[in-house]
N, C-alpha and C positions, 0 to 999 in steps of 0.2 A: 504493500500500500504506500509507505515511505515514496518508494523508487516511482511510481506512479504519479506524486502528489511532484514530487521535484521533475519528475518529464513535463507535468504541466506547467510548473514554474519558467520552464526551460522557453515556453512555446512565446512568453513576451521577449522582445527581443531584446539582449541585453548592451546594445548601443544606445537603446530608450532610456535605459535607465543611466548607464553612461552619462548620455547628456544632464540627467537630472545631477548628479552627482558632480559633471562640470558647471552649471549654474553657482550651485552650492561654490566650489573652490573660486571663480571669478570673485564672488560677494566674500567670501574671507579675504582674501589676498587685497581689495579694497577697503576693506575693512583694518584689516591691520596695516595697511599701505606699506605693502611688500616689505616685510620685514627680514627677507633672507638675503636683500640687496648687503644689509650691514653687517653679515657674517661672512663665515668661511664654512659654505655647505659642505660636508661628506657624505655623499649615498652609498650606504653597505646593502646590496641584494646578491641573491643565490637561494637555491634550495635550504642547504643546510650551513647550519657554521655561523650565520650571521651576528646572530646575539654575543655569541666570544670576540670577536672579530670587530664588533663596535665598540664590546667593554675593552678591548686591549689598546683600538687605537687612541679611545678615550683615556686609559689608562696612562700611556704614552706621553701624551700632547699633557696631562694633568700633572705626572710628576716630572714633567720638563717647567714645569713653572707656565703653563698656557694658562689662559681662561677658554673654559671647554664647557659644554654640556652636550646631552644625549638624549636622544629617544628611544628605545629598545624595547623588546620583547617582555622582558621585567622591569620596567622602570625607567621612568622619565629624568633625569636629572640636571635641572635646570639654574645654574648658578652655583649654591649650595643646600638648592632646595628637590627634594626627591618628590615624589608626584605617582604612586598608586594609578594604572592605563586601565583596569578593567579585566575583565577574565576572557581569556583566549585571545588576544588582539594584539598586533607586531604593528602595523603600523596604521594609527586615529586615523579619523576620519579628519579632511579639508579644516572645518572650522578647528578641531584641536591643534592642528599641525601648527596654523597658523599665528594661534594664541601663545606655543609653546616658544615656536621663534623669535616671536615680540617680548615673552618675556625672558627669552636668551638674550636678546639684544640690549635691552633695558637693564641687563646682570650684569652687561659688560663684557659677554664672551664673544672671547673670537673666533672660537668655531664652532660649530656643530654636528656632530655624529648623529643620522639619521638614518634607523634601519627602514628598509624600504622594497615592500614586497609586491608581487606581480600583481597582487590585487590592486592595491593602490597604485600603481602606476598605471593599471590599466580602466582604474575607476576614477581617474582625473583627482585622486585626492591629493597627488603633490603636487597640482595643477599650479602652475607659478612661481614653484620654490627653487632658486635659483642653485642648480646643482655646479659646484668647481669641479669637483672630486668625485669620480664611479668606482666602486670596487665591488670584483665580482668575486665569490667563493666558489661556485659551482654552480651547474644547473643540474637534474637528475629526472624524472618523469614524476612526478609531484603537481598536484591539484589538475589533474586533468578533468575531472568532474564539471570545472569550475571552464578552463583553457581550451576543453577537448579533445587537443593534441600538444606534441612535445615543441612543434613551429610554433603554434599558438602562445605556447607557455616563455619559449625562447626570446620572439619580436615581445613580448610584454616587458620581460627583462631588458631586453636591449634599448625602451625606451628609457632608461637613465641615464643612457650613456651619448643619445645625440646630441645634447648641448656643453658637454661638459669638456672644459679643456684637456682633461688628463682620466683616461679611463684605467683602471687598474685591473689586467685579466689574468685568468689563471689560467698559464699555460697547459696545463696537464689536462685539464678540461674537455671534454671533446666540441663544447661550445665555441672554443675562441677562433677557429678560424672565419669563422661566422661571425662572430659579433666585430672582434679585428677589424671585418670586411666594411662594416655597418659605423664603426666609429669615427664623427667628425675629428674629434681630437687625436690629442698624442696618442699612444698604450704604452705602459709599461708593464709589461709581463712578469709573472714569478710560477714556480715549479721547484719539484722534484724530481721527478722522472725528465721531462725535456726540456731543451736548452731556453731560458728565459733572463729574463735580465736582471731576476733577482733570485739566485738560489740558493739549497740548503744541501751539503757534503757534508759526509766524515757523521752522518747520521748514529746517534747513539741513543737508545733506549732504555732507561734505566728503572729502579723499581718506581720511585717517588719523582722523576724528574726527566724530561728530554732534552739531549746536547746534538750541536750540531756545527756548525758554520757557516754562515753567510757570506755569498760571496756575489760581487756586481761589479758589472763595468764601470769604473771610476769617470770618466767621461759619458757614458750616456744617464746614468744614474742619479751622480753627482755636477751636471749642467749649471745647477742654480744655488748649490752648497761654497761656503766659503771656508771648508776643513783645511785649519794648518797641520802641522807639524805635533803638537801636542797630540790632536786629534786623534793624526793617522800612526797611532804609536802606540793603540790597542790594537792593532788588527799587523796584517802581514800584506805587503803588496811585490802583487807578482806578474807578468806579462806575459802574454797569450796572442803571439803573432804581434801587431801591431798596437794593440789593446794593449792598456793598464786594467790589473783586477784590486780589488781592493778583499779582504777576507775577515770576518770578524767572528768568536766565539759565541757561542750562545746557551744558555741554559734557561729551562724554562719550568715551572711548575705544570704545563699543561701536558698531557699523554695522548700518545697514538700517534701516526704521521698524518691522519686526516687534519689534527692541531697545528701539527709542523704547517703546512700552506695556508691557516691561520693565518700564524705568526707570522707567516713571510708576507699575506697581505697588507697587515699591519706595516711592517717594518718598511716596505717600497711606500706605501702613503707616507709615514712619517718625513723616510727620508727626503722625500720629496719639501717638506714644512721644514728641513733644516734642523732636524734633532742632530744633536750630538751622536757618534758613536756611545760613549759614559753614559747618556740617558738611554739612548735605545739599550742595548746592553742591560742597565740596569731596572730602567722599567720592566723589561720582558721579565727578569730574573724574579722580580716582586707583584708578580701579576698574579694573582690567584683566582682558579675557576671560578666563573659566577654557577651561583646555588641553582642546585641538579642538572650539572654539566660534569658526566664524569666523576658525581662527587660519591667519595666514600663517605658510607657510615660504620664508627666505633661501635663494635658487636661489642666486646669484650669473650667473644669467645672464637672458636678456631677453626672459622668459616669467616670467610668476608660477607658484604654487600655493598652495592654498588648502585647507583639512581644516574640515569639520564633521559635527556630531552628526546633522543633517537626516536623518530615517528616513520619515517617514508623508508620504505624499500634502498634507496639511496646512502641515506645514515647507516643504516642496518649493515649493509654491505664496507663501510667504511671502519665502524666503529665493530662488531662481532671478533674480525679478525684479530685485531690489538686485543680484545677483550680474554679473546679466546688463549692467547700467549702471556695472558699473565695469574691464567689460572690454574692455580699448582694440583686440584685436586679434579673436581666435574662444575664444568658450566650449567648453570640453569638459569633458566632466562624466564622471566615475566614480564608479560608485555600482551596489549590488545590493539585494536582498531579503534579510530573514531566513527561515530556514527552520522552518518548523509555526508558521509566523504569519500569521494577518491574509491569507489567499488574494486575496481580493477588491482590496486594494491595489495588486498587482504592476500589472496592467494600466495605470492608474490615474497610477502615478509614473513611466511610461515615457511617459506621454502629456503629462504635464506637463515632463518634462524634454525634449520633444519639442517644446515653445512655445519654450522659451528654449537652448538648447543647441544648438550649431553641430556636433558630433563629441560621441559617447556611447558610453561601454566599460562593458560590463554585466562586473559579474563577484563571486564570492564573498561572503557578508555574514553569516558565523554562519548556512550550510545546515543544519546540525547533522545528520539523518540522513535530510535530503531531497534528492533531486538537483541536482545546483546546474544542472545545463543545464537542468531543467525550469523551475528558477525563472526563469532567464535569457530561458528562450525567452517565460516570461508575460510580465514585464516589456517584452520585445522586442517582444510583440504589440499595448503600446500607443504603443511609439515608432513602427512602423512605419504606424500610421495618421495619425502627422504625418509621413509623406512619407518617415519616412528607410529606409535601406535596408541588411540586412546585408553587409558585407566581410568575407570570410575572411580570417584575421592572415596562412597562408601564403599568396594572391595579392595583398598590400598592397604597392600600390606608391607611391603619395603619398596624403597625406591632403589630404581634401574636406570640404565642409561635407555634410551629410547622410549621414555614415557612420556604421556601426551596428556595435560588435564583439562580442562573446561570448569572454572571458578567463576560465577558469573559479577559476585561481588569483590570488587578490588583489595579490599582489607579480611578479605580470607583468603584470597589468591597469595595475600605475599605474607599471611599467619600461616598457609600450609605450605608453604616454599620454606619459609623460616624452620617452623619447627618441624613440620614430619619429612620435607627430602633434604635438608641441610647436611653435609657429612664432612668431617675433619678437611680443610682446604679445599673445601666447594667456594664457590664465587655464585653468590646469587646476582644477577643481575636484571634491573628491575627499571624498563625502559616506557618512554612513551610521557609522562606527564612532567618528568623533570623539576622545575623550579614553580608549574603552575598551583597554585591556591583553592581550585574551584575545581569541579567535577560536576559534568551536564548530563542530568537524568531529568529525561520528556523536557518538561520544557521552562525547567527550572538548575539554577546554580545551586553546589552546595559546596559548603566548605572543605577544602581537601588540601594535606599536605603529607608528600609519598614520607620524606624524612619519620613525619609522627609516627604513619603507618607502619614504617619499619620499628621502631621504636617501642611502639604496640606490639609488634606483634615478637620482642624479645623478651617478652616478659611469658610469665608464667602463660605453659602451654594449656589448651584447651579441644574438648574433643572435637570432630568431624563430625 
């Protein structure tokens, strides 16, 4: 019935409402009488990644002594004032955007970090806000529901990047030669895998920490940088045909290599704003995950757990793998779908968690007024073609590798993940809702925090 109710939704056309939503951004933007003119815009879009990636450059620009604020997927921070966005929304709608940058301006900041997603870019709600700065993270096949296809979803992204003098792409991407193509401005490209002009060697994985080295063309790089001699006296420079490189150490509190191309998008915006090596460097070094990115929780006993944001097929694939090499005993994974999203996914993330996951508990993820057992059961349908196999919770009698659950409530999905499949250097990991507050059942909010959850569910066990 859902999937019905949204085909009909589907049949007005959604340039109609576009325009309505352009009206709306014209009347802000005159309203606050462009206030983006008197900053230094940054647009961070992609699939995944973005929320790190704002907080770092923000991070960056902040303990360089800048005046910065941000808008983000958790939190608005506008001067020295934090600002609560609402449950489930990355980036406001037109009248917020434009309230928020006025009262950046008015703070005295000079720049602005703005996470900025295909929706709003394609629903005119940054309508006027004057982008300097585009930085891409990735693109992956994500909100197709919404885009219909992956061209669809691609040109929505790529609209941040027509006006802006300096686009920032990720070479490893399979997006960039595409968008490259499409961009009026400069690019400055960064990668791991292939050659870009900002990269990261000598890659090291550690338990608590990732090291690496950056290394970039000192002339295409550094064009607008005024680095002396002090400067270039933390790093190593080396020549490469005709090229000068420049080479800098890096240590970071953030895990995985999907983080490494993070950091290095961060690191080519900065460079670009004329951060020190000493700051970059040092920022990076004291940047700490924003909350349910990756983050562990203190069991006190002799299994981990572990909370992230990872939602799309895309994440899954990025982050499982790191996940899966740093767990010393059996992976298990907790994780659901959203409801009236993205259909085509479900299958898709059950199969991929179905490569790397030893024990998997399907359960709740924001249904909102879809059934969560049908979502489960989609989901279910592409783990069970990696082999694994449903257990009913009542005949569970020991946990296996290759078991399959179906919990349709969130907080007994990760009380029987906790207490009845946990074993000596298990790594519970426990994806999908990350840093979010709220949890959408029918057609109401309720209050939801995975940390508590986990936290609950260490305490004294209880039966099934």
């Amino acid at each position: 019935m859902q999937k019905l109710i949204l085909k009909l939704k589907s049949l007005i056309p959604q340039r109609l409402r576009n325009f309505y939503h352009l009206l709306i951004a014209i009347g802000a933007n005159l309203y606050y009488r462009n206030p983006s003119r008197k900053l230094f815009v940054i647009g961070v879009t992609g699939t995944d990644g973005k929320t790190t990636t704002v907080n770092l450059i923000y991070h960056l620009l902040k303990t360089a002594g800048k005046k910065v604020s941000l808008i983000s997927t958790v939190k608005a921070i506008i001067g020295e004032e934090e600002y609560h966005l609402g449950f489930h929304v990355t980036t406001p709608d037109s009248r917020e955007i434009q309230k928020f940058i006025s009262l950046a301006a008015l703070a005295g900041s000079e720049y602005l970090i703005l996470e900025t997603t295909s929706h709003a870019l394609d629903q005119f709600r940054v309508w006027g806000v004057n982008f300097r700065m585009g930085v891409l993270t990735n693109i992956t096949s994500e909100h197709l529901d919404y885009h219909k296809n992956y061209e669809n979803y691609l040109q929505s992204k790529a609209k941040l990047f027509k006006k802006t003098a300096l686009a920032i792409l990720n070479a490893d991407d399979p997006s960039f030669a595409k968008l490259k193509s499409e961009v009026k401005g400069r690019v400055l490209s960064y990668g791991i895998k292939k050659s870009a002009d900002v990269m990261a060697i000598h890659i090291r994985h550690e338990a608590l920490e990732t090291r690496f080295d950056v290394t970039f063309s000192q002339a295409e790089v550094l064009a607008a940088n005024q680095w002396g001699q002090e400067d270039l006296k933390y790093g190593n420079e080396f020549e490469l045909g005709d090229e000068k490189y420049l080479e800098y150490p890096i240590r970071s509190n953030l895990l995985g290599e999907f983080n490494i191309n993070n950091i290095l998008a961060a690191i080519a915006c900065v460079l670009k704003l004329n951060l020190s090596p000493q700051e970059i460097m040092e920022g990076i070094q004291s940047f700490m995950p924003p909350q349910g990115r990756m983050e562990r929780v203190e069991t006190g006993r002799d299994f981990e757990v572990m909370i992230d944001f990872a939602h799309t097929p895309g994440a899954f694939e990025k982050v499982l793998p790191f996940v899966k090499s740093i767990t010393r005993g059996r992976l298990v994974h907790v994780f659901g779908a959203a409801g009236l999203r993205d259909f085509a996914k479900r299958p898709k993330m059950g199969a991929i968690s179905a490569q790397y996951a030893d024990l998997i508990v399907l359960t709740a993820e924001d249904p909102r007024t879809e059934d969560v057992n049908q979502i489960m059961s989609e989901i279910a349908s592409g783990a069970k073609k990696g082999q694994f196999k449903e257990v009913s919770v009542a005949a569970f009698e020991k946990s296996e590798k290759g078991q399959l659950f179906l919990i349709p409530d969130r907080q007994d999905a990760i009380e029987f993940a906790v207490r009845k499949l946990a074993q000596r250097d298990d790594l519970i990991f426990i994806s999908g809702k990350g840093h979010e507050t709220s949890m959408c059942l029918g057609h109401q909010e309720f209050p939801w925090s995975e940390r508590k959850a986990v936290v609950e569910a260490l305490k004294e066990r209880k039966d099934f």
